[in-house]
Gaussian input, Z-matrix of N, CA and C with variables (Angstrom, degrees):
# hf/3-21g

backbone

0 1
 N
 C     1     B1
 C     2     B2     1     A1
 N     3     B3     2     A2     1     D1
 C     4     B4     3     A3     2     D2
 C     5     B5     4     A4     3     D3
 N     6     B6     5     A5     4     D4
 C     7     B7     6     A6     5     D5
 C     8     B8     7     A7     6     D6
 N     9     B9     8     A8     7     D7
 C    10    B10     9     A9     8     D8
 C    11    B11    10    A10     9     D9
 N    12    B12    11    A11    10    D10
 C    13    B13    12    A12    11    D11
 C    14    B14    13    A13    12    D12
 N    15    B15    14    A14    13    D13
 C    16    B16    15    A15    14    D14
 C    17    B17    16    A16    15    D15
 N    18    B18    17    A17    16    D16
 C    19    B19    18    A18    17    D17
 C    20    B20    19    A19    18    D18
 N    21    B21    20    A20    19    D19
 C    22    B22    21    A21    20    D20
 C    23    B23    22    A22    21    D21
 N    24    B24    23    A23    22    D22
 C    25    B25    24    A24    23    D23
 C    26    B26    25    A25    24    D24
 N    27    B27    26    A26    25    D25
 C    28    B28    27    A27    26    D26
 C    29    B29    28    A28    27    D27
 N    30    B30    29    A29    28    D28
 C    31    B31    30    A30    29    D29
 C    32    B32    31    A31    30    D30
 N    33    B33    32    A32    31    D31
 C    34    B34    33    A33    32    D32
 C    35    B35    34    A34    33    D33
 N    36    B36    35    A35    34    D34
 C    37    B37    36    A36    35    D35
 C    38    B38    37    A37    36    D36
 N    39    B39    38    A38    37    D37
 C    40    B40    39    A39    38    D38
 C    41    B41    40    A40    39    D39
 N    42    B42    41    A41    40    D40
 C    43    B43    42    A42    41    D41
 C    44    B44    43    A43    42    D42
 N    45    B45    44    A44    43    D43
 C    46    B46    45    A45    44    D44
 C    47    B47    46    A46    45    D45
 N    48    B48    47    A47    46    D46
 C    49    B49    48    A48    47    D47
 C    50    B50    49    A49    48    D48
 N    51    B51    50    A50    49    D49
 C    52    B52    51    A51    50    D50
 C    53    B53    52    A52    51    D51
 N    54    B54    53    A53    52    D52
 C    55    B55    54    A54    53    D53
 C    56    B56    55    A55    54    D54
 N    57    B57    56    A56    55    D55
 C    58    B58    57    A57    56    D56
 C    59    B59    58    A58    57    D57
 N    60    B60    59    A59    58    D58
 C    61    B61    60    A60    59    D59
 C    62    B62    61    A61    60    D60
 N    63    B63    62    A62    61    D61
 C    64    B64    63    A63    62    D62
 C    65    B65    64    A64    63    D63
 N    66    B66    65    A65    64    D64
 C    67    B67    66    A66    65    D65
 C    68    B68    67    A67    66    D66
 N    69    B69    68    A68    67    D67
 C    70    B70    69    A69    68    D68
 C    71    B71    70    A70    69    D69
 N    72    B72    71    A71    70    D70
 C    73    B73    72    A72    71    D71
 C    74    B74    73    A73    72    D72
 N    75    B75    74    A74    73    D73
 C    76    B76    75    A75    74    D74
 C    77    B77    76    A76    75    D75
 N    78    B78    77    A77    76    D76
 C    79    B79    78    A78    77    D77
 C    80    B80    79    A79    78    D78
 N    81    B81    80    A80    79    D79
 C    82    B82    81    A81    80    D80
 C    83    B83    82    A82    81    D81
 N    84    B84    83    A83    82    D82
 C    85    B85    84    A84    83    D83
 C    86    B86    85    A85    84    D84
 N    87    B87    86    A86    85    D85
 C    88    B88    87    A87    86    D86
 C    89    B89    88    A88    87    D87
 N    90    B90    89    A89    88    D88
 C    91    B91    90    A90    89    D89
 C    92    B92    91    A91    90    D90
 N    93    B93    92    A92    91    D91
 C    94    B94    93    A93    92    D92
 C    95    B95    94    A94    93    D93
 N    96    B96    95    A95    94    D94
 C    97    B97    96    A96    95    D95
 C    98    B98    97    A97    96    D96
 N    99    B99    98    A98    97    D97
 C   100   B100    99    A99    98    D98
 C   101   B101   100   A100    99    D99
 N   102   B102   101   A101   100   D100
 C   103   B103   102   A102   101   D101
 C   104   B104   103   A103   102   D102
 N   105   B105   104   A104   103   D103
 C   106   B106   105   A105   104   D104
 C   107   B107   106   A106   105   D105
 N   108   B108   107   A107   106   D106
 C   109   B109   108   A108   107   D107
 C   110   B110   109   A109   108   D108
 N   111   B111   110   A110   109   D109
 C   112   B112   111   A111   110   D110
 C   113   B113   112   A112   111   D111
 N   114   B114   113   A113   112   D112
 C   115   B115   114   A114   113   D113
 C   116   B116   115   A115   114   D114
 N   117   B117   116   A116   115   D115
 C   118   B118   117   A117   116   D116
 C   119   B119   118   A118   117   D117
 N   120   B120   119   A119   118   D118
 C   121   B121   120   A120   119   D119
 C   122   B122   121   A121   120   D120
 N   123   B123   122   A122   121   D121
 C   124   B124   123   A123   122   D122
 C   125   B125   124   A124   123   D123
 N   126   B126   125   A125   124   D124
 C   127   B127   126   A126   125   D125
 C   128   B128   127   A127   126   D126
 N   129   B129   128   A128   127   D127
 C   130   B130   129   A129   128   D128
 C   131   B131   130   A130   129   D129
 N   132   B132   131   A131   130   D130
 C   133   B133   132   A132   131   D131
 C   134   B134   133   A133   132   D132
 N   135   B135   134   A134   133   D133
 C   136   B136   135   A135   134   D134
 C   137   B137   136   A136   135   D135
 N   138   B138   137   A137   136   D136
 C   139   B139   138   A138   137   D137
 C   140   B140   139   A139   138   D138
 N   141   B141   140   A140   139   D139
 C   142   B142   141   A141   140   D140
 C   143   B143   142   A142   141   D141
 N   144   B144   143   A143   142   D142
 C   145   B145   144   A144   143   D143
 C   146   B146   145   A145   144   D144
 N   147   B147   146   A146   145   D145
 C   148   B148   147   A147   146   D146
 C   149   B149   148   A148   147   D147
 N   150   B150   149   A149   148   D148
 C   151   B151   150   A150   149   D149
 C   152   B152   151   A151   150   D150
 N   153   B153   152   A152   151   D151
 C   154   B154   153   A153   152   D152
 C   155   B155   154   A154   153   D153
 N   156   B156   155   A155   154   D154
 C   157   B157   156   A156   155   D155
 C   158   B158   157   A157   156   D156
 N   159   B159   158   A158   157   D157
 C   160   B160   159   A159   158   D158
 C   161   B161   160   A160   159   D159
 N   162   B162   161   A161   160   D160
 C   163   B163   162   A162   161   D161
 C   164   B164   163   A163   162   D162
 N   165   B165   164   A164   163   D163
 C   166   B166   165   A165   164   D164
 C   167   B167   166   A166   165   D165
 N   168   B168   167   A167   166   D166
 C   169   B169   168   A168   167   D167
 C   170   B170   169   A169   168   D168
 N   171   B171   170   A170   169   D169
 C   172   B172   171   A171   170   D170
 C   173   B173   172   A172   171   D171
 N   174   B174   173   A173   172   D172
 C   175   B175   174   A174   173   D173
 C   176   B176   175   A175   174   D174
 N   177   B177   176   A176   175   D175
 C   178   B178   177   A177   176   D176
 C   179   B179   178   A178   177   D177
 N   180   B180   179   A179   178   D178
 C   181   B181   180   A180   179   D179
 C   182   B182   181   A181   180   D180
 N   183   B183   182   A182   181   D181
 C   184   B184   183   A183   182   D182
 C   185   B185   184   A184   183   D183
 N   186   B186   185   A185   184   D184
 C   187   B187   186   A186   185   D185
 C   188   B188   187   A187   186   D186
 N   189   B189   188   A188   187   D187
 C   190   B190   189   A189   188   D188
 C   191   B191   190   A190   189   D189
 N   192   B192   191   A191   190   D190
 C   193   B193   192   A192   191   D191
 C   194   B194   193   A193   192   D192
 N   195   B195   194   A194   193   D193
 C   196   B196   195   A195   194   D194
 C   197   B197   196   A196   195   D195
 N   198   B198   197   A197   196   D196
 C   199   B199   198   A198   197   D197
 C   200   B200   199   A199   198   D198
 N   201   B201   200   A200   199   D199
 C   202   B202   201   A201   200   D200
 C   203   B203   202   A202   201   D201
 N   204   B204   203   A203   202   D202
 C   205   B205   204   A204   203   D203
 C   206   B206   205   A205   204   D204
 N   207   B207   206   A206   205   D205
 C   208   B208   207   A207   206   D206
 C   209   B209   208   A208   207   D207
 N   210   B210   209   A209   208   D208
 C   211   B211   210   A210   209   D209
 C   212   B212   211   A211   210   D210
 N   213   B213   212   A212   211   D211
 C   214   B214   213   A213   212   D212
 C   215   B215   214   A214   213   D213
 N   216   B216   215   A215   214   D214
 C   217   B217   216   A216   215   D215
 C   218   B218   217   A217   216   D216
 N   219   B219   218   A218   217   D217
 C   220   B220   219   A219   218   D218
 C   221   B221   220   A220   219   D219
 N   222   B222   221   A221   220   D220
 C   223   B223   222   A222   221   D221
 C   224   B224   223   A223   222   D222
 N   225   B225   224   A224   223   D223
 C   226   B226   225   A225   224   D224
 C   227   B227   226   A226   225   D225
 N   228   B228   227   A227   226   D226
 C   229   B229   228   A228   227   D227
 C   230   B230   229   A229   228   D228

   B1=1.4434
   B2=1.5233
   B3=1.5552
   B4=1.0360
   B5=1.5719
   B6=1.6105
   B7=1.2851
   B8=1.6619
   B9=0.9787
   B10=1.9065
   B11=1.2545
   B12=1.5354
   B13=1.6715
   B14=1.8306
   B15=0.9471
   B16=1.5400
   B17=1.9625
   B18=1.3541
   B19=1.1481
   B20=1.6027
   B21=1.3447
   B22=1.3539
   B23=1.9345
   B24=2.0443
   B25=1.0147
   B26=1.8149
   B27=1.0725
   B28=1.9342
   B29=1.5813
   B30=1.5910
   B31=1.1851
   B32=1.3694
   B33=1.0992
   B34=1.6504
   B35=1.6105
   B36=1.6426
   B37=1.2214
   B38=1.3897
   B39=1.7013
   B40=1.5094
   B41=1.6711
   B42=1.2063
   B43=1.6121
   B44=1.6052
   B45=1.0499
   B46=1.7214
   B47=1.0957
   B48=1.8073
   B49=1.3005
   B50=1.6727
   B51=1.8297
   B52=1.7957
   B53=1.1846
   B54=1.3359
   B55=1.8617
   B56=1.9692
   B57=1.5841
   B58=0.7512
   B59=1.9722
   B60=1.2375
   B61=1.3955
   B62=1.5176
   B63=1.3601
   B64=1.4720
   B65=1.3296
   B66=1.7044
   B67=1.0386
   B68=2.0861
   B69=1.2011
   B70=1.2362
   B71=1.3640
   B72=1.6239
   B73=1.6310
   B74=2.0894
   B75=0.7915
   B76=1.9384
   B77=1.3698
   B78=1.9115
   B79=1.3883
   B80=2.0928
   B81=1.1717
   B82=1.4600
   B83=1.9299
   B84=1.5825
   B85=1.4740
   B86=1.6308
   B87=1.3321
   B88=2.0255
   B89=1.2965
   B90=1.4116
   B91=1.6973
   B92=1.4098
   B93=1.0619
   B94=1.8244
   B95=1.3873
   B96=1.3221
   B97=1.0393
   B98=1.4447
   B99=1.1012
   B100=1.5448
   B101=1.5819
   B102=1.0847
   B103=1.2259
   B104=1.9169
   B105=1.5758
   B106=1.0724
   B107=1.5540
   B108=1.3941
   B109=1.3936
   B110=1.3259
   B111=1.7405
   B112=1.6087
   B113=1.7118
   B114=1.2783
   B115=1.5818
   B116=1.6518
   B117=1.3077
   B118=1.2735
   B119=1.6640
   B120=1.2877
   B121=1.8145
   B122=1.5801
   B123=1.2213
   B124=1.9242
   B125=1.6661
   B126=0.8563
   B127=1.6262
   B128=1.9227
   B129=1.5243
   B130=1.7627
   B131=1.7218
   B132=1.2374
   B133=1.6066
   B134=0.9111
   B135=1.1337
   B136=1.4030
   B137=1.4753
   B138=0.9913
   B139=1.7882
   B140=1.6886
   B141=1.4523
   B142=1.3158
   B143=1.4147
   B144=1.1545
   B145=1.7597
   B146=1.5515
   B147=1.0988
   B148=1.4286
   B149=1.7291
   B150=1.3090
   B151=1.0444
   B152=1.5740
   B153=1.4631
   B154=1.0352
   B155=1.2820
   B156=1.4116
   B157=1.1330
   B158=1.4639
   B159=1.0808
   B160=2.1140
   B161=1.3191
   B162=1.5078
   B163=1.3914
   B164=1.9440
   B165=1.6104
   B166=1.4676
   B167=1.6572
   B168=1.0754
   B169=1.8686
   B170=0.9213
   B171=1.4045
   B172=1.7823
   B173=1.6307
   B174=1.6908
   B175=1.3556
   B176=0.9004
   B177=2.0462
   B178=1.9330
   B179=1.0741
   B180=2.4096
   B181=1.3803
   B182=1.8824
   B183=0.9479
   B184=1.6022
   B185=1.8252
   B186=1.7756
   B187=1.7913
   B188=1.8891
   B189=1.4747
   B190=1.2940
   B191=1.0709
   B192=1.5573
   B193=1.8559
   B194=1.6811
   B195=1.3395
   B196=1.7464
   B197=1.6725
   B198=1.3313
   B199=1.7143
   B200=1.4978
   B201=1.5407
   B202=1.2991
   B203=1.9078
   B204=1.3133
   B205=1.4663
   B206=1.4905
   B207=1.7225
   B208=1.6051
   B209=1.6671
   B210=1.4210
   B211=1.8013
   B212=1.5888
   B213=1.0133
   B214=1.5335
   B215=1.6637
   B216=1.5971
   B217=1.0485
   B218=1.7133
   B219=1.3975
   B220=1.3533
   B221=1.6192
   B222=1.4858
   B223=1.2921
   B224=1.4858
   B225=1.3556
   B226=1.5766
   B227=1.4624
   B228=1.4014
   B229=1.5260
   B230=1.7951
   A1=109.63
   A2=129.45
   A3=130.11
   A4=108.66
   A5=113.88
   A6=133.24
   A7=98.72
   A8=130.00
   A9=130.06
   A10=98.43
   A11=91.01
   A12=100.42
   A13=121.62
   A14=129.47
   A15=156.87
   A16=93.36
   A17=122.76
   A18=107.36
   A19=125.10
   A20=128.05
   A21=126.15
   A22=112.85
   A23=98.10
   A24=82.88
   A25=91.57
   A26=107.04
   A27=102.38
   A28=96.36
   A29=103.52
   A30=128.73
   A31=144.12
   A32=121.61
   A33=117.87
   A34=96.62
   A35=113.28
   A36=116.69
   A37=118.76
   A38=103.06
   A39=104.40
   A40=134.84
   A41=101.33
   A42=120.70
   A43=120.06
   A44=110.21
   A45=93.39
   A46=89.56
   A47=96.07
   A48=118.92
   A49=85.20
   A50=79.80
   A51=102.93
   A52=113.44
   A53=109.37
   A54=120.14
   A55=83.25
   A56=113.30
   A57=97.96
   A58=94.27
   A59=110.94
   A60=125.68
   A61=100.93
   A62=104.89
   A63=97.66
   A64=127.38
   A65=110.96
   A66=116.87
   A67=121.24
   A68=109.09
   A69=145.08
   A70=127.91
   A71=106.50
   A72=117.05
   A73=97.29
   A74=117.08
   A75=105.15
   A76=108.25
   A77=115.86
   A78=92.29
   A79=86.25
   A80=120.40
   A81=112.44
   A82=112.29
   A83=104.84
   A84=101.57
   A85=126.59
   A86=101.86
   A87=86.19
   A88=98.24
   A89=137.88
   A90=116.18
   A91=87.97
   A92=151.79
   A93=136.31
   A94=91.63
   A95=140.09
   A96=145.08
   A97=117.96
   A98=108.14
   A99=118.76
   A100=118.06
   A101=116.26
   A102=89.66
   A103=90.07
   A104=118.90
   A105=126.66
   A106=120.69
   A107=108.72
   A108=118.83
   A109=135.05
   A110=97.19
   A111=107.26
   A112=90.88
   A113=101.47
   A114=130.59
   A115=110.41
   A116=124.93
   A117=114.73
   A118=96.94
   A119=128.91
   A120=111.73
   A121=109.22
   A122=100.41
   A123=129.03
   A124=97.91
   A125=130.59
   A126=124.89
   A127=87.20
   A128=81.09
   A129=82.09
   A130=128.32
   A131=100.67
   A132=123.11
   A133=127.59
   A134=133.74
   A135=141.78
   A136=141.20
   A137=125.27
   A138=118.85
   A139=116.93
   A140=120.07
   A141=105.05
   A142=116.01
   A143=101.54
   A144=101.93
   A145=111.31
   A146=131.76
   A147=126.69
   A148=123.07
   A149=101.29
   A150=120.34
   A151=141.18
   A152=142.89
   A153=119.41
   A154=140.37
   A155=169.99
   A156=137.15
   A157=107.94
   A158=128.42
   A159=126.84
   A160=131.44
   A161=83.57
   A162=64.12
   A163=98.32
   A164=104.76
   A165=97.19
   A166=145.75
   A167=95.33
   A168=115.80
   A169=112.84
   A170=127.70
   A171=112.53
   A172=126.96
   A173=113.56
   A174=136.25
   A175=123.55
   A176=104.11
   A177=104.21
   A178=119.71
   A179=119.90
   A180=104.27
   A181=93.74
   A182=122.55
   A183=137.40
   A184=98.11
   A185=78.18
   A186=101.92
   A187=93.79
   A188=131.46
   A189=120.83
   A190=123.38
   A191=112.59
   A192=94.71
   A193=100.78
   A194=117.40
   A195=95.32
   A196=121.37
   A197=91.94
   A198=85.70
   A199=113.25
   A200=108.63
   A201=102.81
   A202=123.32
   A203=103.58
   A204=113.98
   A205=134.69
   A206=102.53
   A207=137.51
   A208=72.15
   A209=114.27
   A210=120.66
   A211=101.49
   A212=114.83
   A213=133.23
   A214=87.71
   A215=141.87
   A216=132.25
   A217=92.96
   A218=133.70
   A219=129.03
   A220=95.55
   A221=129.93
   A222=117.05
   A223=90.78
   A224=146.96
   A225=145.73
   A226=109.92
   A227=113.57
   A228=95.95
   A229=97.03
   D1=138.47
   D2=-179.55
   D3=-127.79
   D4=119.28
   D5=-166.23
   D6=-57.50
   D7=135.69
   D8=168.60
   D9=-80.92
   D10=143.24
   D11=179.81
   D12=-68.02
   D13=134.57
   D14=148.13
   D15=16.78
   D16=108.25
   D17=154.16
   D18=-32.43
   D19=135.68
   D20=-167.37
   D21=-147.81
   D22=112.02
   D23=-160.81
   D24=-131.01
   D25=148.91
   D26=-151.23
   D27=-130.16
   D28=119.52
   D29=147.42
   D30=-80.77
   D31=57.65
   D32=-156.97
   D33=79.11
   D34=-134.15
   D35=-169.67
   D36=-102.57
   D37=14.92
   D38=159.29
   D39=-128.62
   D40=136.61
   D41=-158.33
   D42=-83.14
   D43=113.97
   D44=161.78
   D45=-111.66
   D46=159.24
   D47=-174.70
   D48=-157.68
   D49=117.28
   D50=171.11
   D51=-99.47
   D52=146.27
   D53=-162.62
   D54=-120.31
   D55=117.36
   D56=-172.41
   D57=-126.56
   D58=27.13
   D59=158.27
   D60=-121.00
   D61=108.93
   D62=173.51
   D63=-107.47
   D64=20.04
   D65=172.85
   D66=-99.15
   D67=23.24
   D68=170.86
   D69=-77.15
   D70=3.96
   D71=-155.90
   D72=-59.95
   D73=-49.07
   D74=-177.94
   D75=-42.46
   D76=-42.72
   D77=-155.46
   D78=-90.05
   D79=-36.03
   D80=177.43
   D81=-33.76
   D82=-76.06
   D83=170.37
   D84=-41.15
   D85=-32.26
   D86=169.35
   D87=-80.96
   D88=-32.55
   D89=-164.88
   D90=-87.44
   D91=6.49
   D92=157.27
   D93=-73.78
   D94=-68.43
   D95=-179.03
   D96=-23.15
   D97=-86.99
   D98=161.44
   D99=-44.45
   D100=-6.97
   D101=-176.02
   D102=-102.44
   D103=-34.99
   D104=163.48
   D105=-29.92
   D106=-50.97
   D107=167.99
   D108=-38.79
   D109=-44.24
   D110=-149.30
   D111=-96.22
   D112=140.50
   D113=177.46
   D114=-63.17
   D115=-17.99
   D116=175.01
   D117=-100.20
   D118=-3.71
   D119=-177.72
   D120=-119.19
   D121=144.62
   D122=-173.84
   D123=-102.31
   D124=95.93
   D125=-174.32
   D126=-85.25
   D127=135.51
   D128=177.31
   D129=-128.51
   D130=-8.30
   D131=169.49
   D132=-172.92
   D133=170.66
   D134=160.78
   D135=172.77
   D136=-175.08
   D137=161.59
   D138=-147.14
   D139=-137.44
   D140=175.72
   D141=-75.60
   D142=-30.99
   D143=-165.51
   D144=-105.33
   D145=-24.88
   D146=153.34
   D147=-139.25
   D148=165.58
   D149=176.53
   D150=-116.21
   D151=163.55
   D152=150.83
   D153=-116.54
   D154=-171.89
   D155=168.39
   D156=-167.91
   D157=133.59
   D158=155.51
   D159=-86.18
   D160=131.83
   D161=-156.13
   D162=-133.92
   D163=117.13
   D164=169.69
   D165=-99.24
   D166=88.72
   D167=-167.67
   D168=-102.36
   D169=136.17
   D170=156.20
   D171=-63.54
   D172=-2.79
   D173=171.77
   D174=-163.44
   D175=73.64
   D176=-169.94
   D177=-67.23
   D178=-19.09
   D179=-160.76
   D180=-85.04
   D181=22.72
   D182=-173.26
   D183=-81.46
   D184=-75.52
   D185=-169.81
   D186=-49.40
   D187=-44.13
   D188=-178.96
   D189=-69.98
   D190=-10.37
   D191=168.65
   D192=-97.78
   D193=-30.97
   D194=179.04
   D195=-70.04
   D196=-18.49
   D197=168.99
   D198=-70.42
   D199=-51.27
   D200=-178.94
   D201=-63.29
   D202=-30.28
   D203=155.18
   D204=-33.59
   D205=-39.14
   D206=-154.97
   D207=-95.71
   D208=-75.14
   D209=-168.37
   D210=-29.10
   D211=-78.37
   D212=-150.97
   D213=-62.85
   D214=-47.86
   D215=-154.37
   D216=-75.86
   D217=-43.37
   D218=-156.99
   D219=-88.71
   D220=17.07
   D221=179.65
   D222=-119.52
   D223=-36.57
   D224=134.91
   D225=27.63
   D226=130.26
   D227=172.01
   D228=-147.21

């Protein structure tokens, strides 16, 4: 089974992304992670079910599916 990516709705250079399976928490906490990581994103709020974030890419809704791609693959078992 492969989780669908994060509702994604873009204001200029900031993102919410609604988690509207919230029983997904492994692969959610690695894509906070990762997204925490990555040098182009500002994580700026959130809770269980959505988030917000900045993000500077020349193709962030890109960078949000390979992160979330990266998420979902390292939670795999």
């Amino acid at each position: 089974m492969t989780w669908p990516l994060p509702e994604i709705r873009r204001d200029g250079n900031e993102f919410y992304l609604g988690y509207w399976d919230t029983d997904i928490f492994d692969v959610r906490e690695r894509f906070e992670a990762l997204l925490d990581e990555h040098p182009a994103v500002t994580l700026r709020d959130g809770d269980r079910e959505w988030q917000t974030v900045m993000i500077d890419s020349p193709d962030p809704e890109a960078l949000i599916g390979e992160l979330w791609a990266r998420a979902y693959g390292a939670t795999e078992t």
